[in-house]
C-alpha atoms as one frame of an Amber mdcrd trajectory, in Angstrom:
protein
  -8.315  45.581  -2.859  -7.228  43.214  -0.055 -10.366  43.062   1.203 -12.024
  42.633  -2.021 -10.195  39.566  -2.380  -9.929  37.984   0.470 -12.898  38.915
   2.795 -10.905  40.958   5.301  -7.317  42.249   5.684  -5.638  39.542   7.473
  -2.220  40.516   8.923  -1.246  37.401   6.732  -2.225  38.701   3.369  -1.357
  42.006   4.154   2.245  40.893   4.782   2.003  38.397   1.786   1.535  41.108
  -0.799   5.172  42.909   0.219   6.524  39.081   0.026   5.110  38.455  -3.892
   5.828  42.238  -4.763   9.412  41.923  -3.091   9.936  38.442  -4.937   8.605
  39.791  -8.362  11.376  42.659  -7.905  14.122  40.548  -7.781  12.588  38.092
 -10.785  14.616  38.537 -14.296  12.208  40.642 -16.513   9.981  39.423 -19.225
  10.026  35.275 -17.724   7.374  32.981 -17.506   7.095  31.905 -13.552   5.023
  29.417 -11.417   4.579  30.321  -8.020   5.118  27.994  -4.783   3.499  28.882
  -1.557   4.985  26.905   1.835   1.443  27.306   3.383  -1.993  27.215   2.929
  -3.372  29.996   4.862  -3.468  33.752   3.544  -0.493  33.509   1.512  -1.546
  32.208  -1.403  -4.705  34.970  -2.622  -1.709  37.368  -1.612   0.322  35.495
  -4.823  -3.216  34.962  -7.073  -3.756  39.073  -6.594  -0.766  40.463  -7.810
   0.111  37.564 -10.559  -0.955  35.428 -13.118  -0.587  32.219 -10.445  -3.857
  30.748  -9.213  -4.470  27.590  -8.117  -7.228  26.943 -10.654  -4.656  26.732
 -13.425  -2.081  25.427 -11.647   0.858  27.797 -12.061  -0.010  28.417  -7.965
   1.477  25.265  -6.200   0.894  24.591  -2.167   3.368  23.014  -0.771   1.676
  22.602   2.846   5.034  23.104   5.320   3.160  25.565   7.441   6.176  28.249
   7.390   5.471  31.490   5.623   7.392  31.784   2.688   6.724  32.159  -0.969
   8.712  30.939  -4.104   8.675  32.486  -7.806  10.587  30.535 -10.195  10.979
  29.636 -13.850   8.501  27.459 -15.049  11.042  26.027 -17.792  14.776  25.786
 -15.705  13.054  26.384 -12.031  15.566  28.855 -11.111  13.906  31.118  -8.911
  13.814  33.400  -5.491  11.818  32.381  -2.523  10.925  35.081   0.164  10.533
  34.427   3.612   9.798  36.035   7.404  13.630  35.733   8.794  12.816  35.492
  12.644  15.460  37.167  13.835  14.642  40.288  11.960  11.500  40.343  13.061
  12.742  40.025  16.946  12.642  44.189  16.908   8.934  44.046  15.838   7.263
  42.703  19.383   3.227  42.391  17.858   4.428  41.261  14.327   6.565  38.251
  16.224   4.192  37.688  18.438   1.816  37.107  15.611   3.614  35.182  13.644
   5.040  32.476  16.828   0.699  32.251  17.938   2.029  33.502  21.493  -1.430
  34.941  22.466  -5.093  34.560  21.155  -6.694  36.365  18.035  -8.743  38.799
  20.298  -5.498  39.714  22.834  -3.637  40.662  19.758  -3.605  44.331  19.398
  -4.423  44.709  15.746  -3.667  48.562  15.423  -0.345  48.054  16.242   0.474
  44.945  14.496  -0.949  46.601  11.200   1.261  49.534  11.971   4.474  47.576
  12.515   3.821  45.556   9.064   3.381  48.582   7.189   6.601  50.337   8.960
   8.681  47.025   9.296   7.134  44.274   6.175  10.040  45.066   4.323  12.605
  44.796   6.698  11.855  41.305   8.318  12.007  39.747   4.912  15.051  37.565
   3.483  15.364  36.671  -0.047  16.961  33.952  -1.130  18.084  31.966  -5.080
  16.680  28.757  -5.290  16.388  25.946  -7.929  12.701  23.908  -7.536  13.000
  19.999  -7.976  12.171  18.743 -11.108   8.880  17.528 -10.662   7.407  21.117
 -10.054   8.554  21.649 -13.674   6.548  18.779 -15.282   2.545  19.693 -16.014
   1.226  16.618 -14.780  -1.872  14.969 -16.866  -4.607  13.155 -14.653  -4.413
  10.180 -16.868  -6.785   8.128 -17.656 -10.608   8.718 -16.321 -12.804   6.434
 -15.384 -15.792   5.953 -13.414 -15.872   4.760  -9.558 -17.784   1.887  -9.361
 -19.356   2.875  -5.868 -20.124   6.200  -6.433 -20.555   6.673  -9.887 -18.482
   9.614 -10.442 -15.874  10.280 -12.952 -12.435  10.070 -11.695  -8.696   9.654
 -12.295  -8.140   5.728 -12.520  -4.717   6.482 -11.132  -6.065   7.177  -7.843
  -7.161   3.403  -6.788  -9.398   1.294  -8.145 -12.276   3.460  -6.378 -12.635
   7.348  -6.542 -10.264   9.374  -2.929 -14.457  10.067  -1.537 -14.871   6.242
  -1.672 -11.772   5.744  -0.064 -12.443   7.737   3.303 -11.253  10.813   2.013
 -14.782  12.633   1.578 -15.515  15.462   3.423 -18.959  14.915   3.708 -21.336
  13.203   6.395 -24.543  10.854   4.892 -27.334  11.847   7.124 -29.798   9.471
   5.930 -29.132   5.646   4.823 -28.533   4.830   1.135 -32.178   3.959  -0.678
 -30.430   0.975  -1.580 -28.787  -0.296   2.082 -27.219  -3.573   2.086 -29.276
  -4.057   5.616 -32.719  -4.246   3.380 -34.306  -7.327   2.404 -36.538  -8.864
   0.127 -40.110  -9.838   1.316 -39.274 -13.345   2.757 -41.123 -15.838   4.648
 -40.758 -15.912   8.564 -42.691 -18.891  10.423 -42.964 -20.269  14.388 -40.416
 -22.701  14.513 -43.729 -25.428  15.201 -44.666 -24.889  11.822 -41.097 -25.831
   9.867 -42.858 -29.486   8.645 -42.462 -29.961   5.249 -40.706 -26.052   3.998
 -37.525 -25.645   3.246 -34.777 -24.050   4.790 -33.734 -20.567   2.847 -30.056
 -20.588   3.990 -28.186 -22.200   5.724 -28.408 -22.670   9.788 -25.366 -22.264
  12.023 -25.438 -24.933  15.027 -22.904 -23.881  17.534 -21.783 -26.202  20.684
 -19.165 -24.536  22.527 -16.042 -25.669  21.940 -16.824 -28.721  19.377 -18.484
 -27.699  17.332 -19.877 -25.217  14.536 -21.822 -26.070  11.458 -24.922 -26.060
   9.519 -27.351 -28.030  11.212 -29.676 -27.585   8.037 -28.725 -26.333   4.283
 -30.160 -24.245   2.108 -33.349 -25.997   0.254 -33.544 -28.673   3.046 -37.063
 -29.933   3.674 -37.694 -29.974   7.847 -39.541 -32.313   9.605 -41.367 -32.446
  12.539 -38.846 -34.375  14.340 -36.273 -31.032  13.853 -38.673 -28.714  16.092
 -36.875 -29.672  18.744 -33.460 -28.818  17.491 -34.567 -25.658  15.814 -35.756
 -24.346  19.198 -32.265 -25.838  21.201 -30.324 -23.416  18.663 -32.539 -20.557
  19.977 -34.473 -20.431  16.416 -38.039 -19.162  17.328 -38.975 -18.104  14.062
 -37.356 -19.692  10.472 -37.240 -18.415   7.325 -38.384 -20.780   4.927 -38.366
 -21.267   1.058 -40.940 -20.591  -1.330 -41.828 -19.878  -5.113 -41.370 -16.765
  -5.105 -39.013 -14.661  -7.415 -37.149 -11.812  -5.625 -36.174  -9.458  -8.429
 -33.775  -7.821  -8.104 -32.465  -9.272  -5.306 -29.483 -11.991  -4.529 -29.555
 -14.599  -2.459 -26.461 -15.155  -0.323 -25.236 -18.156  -1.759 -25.391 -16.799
  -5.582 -23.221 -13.763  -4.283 -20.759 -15.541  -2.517 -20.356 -18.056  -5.585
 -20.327 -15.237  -8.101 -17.599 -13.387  -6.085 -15.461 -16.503  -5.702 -15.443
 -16.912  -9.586 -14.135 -13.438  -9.730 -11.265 -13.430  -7.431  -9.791 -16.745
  -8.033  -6.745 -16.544 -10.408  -4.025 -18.918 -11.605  -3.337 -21.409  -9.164
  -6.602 -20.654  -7.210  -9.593 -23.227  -6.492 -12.331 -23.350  -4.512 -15.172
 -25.687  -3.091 -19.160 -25.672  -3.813 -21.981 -25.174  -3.047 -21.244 -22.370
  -0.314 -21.463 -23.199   3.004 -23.439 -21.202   5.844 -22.942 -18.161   2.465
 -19.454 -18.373   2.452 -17.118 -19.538   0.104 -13.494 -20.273   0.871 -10.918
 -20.100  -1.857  -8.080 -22.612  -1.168  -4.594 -23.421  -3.507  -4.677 -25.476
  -6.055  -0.913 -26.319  -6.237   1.941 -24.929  -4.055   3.446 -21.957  -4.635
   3.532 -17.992  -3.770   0.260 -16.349  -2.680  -0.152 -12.689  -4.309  -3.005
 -10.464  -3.535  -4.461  -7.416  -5.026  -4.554  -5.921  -1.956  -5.877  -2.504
  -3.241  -8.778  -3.796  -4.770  -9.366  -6.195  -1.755  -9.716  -2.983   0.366
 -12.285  -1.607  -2.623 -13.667  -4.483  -2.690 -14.135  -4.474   1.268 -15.666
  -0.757   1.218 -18.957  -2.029  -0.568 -21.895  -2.350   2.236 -22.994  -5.772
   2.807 -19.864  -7.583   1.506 -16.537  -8.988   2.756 -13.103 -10.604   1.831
 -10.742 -11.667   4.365  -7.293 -13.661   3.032  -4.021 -14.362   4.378  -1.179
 -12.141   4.007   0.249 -12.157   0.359   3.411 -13.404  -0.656   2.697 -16.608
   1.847   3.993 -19.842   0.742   1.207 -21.944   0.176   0.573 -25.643  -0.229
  -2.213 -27.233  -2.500  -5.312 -27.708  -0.380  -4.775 -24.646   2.372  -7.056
 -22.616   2.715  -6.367 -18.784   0.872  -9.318 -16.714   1.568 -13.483 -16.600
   2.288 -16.048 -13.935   0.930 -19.683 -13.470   1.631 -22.551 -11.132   1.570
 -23.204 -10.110   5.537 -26.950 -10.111   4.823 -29.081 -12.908   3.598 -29.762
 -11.053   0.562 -27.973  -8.383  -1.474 -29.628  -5.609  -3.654 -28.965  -5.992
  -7.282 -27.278  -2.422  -7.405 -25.026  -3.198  -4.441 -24.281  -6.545  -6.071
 -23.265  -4.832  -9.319 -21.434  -2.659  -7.221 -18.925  -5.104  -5.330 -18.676
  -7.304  -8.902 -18.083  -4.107 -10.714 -14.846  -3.255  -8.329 -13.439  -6.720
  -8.930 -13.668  -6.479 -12.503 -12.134  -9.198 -14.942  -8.932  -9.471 -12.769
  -8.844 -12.169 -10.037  -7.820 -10.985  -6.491  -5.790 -13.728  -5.519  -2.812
 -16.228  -7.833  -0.785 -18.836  -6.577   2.317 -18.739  -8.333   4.874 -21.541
  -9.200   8.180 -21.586  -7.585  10.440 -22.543 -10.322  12.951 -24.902  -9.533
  16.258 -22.584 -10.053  19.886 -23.841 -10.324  21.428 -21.612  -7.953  25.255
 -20.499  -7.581  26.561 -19.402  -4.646  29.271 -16.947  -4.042  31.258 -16.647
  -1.194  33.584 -13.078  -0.554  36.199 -12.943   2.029  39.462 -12.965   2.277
  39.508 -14.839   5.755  37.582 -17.339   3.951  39.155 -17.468   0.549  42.383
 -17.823   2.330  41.389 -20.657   4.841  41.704 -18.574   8.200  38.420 -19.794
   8.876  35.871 -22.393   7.506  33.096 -21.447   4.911  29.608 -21.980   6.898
  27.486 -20.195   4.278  27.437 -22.585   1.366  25.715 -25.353   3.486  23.143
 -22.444   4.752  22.359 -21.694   1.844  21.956 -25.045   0.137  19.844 -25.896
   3.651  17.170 -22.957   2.484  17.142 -23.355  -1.185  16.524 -27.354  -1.269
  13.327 -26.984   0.105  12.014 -25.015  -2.638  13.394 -28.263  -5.101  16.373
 -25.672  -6.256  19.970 -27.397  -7.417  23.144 -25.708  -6.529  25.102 -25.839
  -9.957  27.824 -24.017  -8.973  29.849 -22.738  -5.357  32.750 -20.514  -5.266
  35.074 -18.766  -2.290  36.918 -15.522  -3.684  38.885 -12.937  -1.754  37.794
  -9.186  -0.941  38.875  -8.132  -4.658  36.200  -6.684  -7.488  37.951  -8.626
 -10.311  37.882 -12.121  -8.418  34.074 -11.128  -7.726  33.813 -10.713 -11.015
  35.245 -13.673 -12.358  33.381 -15.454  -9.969  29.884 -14.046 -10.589  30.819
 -14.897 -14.712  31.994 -18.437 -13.467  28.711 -18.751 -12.289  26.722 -18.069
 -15.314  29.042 -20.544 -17.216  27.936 -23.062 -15.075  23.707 -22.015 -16.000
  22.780 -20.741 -13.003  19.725 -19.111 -13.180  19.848 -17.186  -9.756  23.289
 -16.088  -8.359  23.512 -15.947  -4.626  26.592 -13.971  -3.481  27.217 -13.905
   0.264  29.197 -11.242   2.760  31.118  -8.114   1.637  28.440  -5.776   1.656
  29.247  -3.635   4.967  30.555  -0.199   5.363  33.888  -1.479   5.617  36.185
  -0.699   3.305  37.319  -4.223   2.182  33.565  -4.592   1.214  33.495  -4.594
  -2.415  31.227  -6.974  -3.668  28.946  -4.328  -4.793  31.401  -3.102  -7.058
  32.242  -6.692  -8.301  29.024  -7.205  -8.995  28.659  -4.001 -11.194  31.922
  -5.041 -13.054  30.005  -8.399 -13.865  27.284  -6.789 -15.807  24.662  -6.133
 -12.690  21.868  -3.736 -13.672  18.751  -2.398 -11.722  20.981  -3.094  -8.486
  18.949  -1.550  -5.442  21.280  -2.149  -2.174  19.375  -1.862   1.438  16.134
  -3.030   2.816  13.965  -2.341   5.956  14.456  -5.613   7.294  16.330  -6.616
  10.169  18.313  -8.704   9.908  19.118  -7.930   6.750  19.450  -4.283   5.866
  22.438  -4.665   3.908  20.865  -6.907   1.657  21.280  -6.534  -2.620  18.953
  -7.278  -5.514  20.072  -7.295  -9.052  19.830  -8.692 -12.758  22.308  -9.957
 -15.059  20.033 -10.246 -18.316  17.231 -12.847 -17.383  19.578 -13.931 -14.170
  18.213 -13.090 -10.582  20.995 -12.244  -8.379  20.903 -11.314  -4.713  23.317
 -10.206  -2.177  22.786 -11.912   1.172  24.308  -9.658   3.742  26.926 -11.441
   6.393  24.437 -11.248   9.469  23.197 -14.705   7.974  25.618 -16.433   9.611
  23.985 -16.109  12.804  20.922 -15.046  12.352  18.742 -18.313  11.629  15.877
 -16.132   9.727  16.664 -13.102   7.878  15.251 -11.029   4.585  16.515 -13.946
   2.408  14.246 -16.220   3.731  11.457 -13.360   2.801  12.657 -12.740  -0.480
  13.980 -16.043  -1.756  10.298 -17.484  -2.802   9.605 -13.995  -4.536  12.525
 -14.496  -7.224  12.066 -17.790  -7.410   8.357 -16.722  -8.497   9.309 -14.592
 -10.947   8.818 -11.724  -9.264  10.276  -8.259 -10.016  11.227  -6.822  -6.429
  11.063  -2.775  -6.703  12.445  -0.206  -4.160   8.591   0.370  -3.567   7.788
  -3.470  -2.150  10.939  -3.681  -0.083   9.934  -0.132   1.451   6.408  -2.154
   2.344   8.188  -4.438   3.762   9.417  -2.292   6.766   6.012  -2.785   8.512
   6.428  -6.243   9.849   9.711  -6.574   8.914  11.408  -6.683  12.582  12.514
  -9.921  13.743  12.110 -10.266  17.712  15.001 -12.971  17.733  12.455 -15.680
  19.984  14.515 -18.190  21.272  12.051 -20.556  20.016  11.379 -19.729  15.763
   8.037 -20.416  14.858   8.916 -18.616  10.944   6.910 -18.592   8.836   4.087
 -18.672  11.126   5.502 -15.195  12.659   4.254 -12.096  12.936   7.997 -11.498
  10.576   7.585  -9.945   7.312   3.615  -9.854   7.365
């Protein structure tokens, strides 16, 4: 039967049918289970033989650990029993530990005996345990909404990206001829001696570089040459020119349509940019100050199209009006129609990049600590924070000093509001010690969705809440001394409206490191990017 199944009688399933049978013993009768196995190999055709599990209809769940061990559980409650190899059992069984720790090769194993010490000691070196399974094995999970991946064409669950896991890099499969359609084709064009330029025009642009001055086009698309530019075609090391005629590439795109049609695609609110292209590119730049956000998951789709690119600045940059945001292009001089379709298909009707408006908040500011509230030592946050606010064109309403104590935290916080501050900015008291109860004073005040700790340093102590449409955030005591911390990286998100999740401040921990220079460059740091 084993071998029926599963090809041959590994020493794996052979061993993984006493585990299943062995965990189905000690199962309540007459209950409707799921099965978990902790590897990959063997294990689980042991489970789809002998019960109703497979992995086709997803009662059979893999939970990849690598250690050999199988769970059966309740698919309603997930109370269950999970069987496993205990190695020190198995310590009296020399071939079967051996096996099971890889200590020698396949072909040194000595297969008669470790068949022999399975079938004489399987049931021995086994441990069952009661376990409960998380929650989320319970739930039956839908693959939501289908849709079709723009690059490949295949039907897939939209909740995977904005292109299909294949598209993505995660295909197990190797192209072994070019696409029909390559992004490195090209129309039937033109190509003449350089000699012979008088009187066509130019079909792109043409990049004149002089080492360090200068690099630009030395002629534009549609530009009629002269004789007189012979001699600067061949100084640029242009032999042979592609020039401009009458003819009608179907199905085919010029450089400069692409890069214009792409631009009009991923410019959003607060986003402008210049025409005609130059040398095929476009560059998107702001059109008012504010908070640059990018799609950055469709930028990388976008990016995975052949013959096409996007590069931007990091998102979440404060911007002014006239920087420059981001530049696109098609790499070749032309693009295939399908390939064009392709990269507009993945941008779809929502624009890559926005520049949002940084409102102009009236900010309180709450000081906690005893020390302070009781004049053992001077306040120096108040004027810190009023020195990183007023850039952004916020007013300080309202600034308060209360001891260590959740009700004065509280009526401080409410004092606050009173006063019509929009974003509350509470500073200190959020250690491990326990005199540290701003937390709780904040709670008390009517704080919801309060998520407490970042990876940013300095910072990690830091707190985001709400009180109704009020922002509030808990600036952590290290930014007393520390010139630069996560404030300073999450200040022009609220003020943008922003909803901060336990998901972007994780994201932030890449980058989020400050290496203390004694010379700050912020925000032109490698800090928070």
């Amino acid at each position: 039967m084993i071998r029926d199944f599963h090809g041959y009688p590994a020493p794996g399933m052979v061993i993984g049918v006493k585990m299943v049978s062995l965990a189905m013993e000690h199962l309540p009768k007459d209950i409707l289970f799921d099965a978990i196995s902790e590897t990959s190999s063997c294990l689980p055709d042991a489970v789809q033989l002998l019960t109703l599990c497979t992995i086709g209809n997803s009662w059979l769940k893999i939970v990849d650990l690598t250690r050999y061990a199988v769970t059966l559980y309740d698919k309603y409650n997930g109370n269950g029993v999970r069987v496993f190899i205990d190695p020190e059992k198995l310590k009296a069984w020399p071939e079967f530990y051996t096996w099971l720790y890889k200590l020698r090769p396949k072909k040194e194993q000595d297969s008669d005996r470790l068949f022999d010490e399975i079938r004489t000691g399987g049931d021995q070196v086994l441990t069952v345990e009661t376990v409960r399974v998380r929650p989320r094995y319970l739930v039956r999970h839908s693959k939501g909404e289908i849709g079709t991946c723009p690059l490949c064409g295949d039907a897939y669950p939209v909740a995977h990206g904005v292109i299909c896991r294949g598209c993505q890099g995660q295909s197990p499969y190797q192209s072994s001829s070019p696409a029909p359609e390559s992004a490195a084709e090209m129309p039937p064009v033109r190509a003449i001696p350089a000699e012979a330029v008088a009187g066509n025009r130019a079909l792109h642009d043409m990049t004149r570089i002089i080492p360090g001055q200068e690099k630009g086009p030395a002629f534009t698309h549609g530009q009629e040459f002269t004789a007189g530019d012979v001699c600067r075609l061949q100084q640029m090391g242009r032999q042979r020119v592609y020039v401009a005629d009458d003819s009608v590439h179907e199905g085919w795109v010029h450089e400069n349509d692409v890069a214009l049609a792409f631009a009009k695609n991923m410019a959003g609110e607060g986003v402008t940019f210049q025409t005609p292209p130059r040398e095929g590119k476009i560059t998107l730049e702001a059109a008012r100050d504010g908070l640059l956000t990018v799609d950055v998951n469709r930028l990388a789709a976008f990016n995975m199209v052949e013959g096409v690119m996007c590069a931007s600045r990091k998102g979440f940059e404060v911007v002014r009006r006239g920087e420059q945001l981001a530049a696109t292009r098609a790499i070749p001089l032309f693009l295939s129609e399908p390939v064009f379709q392709t990269a507009k298909s993945v941008l779809a009707d929502t624009p890559l990049f926005s520049v949002l408006p940084l409102r102009k908040a009236k900010v309180g500011v709450l000081v906690t600590g005893t020390e302070v509230f009781r004049g053992l030592i001077k306040d120096s946050f108040i004027p810190i924070i009023r020195s990183k606010v007023s850039p952004y064109g916020c007013e300080i309403v309202e600034t308060g000093i209360v001891p260590d104590d959740r009700q004065a935290i509280r009526t401080g916080v409410e004092q606050m509001l009173r006063a019509g501050a929009e974003l509350v900015i509470t500073t200190a008291g959020l250690s491990v010690d326990p005199d540290d109860v701003t937390r709780q004073g904040l709670a008390d005040a009517g704080c919801t969705e309060m998520i407490y700790g970042a990876p940013v340093l300095p910072g990690a102590m830091t707190l985001l809440a709400k009180i109704g449409d009020v922002r509030v955030m808990g600036v952590p005591a290290c930014g007393l001394y520390h010139n630069i911390t996560s404030f300073d990286l999450l200040l022009p998100r609220l003020l943008a409206g922003l909803e901060i999740t336990r998901q972007d401040l994780a994201a932030l921990g890449h980058g989020a490191f400050c290496r203390e220079c004694k010379t700050c460059t912020f925000p032109k740091c490698a800090f928070g990017k």
